[in-house]
N, C-alpha and C positions, 0 to 999 in steps of 0.2 A: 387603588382598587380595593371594594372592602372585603372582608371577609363571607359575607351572604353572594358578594356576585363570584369569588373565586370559587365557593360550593359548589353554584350552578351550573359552570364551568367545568369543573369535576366529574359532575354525574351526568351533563350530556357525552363529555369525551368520554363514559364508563359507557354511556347507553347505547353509542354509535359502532364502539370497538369492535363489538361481534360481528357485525356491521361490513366492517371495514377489515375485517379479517377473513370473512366470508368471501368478498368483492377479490380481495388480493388474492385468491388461492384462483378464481377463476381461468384466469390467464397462463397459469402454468397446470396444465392434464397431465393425468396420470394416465389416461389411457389414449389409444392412436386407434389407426385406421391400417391395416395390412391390405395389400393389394399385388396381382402382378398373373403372369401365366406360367403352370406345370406343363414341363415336356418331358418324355420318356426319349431317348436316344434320338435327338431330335426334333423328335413331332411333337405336337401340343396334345396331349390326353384332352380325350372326349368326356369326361366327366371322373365322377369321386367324390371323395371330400379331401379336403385340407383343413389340420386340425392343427392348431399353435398350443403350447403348454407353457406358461410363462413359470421360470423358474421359481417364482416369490410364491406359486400357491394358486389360488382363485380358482382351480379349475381350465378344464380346454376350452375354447373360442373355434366353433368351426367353420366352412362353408365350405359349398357344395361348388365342383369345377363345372361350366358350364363347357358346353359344345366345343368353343374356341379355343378352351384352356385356360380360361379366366378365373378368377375368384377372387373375394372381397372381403374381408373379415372385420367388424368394425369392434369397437371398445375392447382392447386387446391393450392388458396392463403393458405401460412403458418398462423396459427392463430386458436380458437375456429370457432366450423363450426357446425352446426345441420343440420340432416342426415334424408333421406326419403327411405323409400320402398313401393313401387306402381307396383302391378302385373293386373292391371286393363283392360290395352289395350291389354290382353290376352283372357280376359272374352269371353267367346261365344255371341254372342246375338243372341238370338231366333227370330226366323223367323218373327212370325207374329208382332214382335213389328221393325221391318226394315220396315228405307221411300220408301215410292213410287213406285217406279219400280221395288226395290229389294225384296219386301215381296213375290213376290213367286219364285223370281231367284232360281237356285242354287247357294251353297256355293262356287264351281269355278269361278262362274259371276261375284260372290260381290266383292267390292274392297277391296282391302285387310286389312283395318281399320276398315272393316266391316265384315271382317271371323270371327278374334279371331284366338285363340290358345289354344282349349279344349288337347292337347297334353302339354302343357308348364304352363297351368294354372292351380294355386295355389293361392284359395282364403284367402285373410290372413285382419286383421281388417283393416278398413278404415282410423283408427288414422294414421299409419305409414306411412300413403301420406301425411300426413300435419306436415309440420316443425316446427309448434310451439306444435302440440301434440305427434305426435311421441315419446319425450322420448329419444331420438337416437341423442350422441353428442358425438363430438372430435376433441381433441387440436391437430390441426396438425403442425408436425411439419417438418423442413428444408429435403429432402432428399425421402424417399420411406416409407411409412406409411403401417404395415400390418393391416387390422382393418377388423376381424371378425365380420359379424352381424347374433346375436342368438333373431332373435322373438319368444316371448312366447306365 
């Protein structure tokens, strides 16, 4: 083989690498898919959010519980992660403690952060909004994670 063809050789295998380095990383995510249903002593909470914090950083991944108790969190870094539930912004707020203009609105007036969701709200302890008391952790890992959450 001469020296001009083993060149050519050289700088296609240089050309492709990034290539082929790109390709290989595909296969193995760094991020997953969380899934599963919140119950409070039992029952499946009617809504909320659930919020993951992956230990490495990036910020929280949330999503909202639906009716059944379900939720879905997608691209949620692989790794330990602590876990929140917060059914808060479902709370009613009583009238006479709304600002200003809306303390004697109707409920159809107020904007909608300021209804609530006395239908979907399920008061549960206050720890379980905060991610260093909650209690609530998991190692996620590469792929579709099913991960039930039972509050006591």
């Amino acid at each position: 083989m001469s020296a001009q063809t083993q060149l050519r050789r050289l700088w296609a295998g240089l050309l492709f690498l990034p290539l082929g380095l790109l390709l290989s990383g595909c296969g193995s995510s760094s991020l997953a898919t969380v899934s599963g249903k919140v119950s409070y002593k039992g029952q499946p909470l009617k809504g909320g959010v659930v919020s993951i914090f992956p230990e490495k950083g990036g910020g929280a991944q949330r999503a909202s519980i639906e009716a059944d108790g379900s939720y879905k969190i997608s691209k949620v870094p692989v790794g330990p992660a602590k876990i929140t539930v917060d059914t808060s912004s479902l709370r009613p707020v009583p009238q006479k403690s709304l600002p200003g203009p809306y303390a004697n609105a109707p409920k159809e007036a107020l904007p909608k952060n300021l209804q609530g969701d006395p239908e979907h709200y399920v008061p549960i302890p206050d720890h379980y909004a905060d991610p260093d008391k909650s209690g609530l952790t998991l190692d996620v890992k590469s792929g579709k994670n099913n991960h039930d959450i039972d509050l006591k």
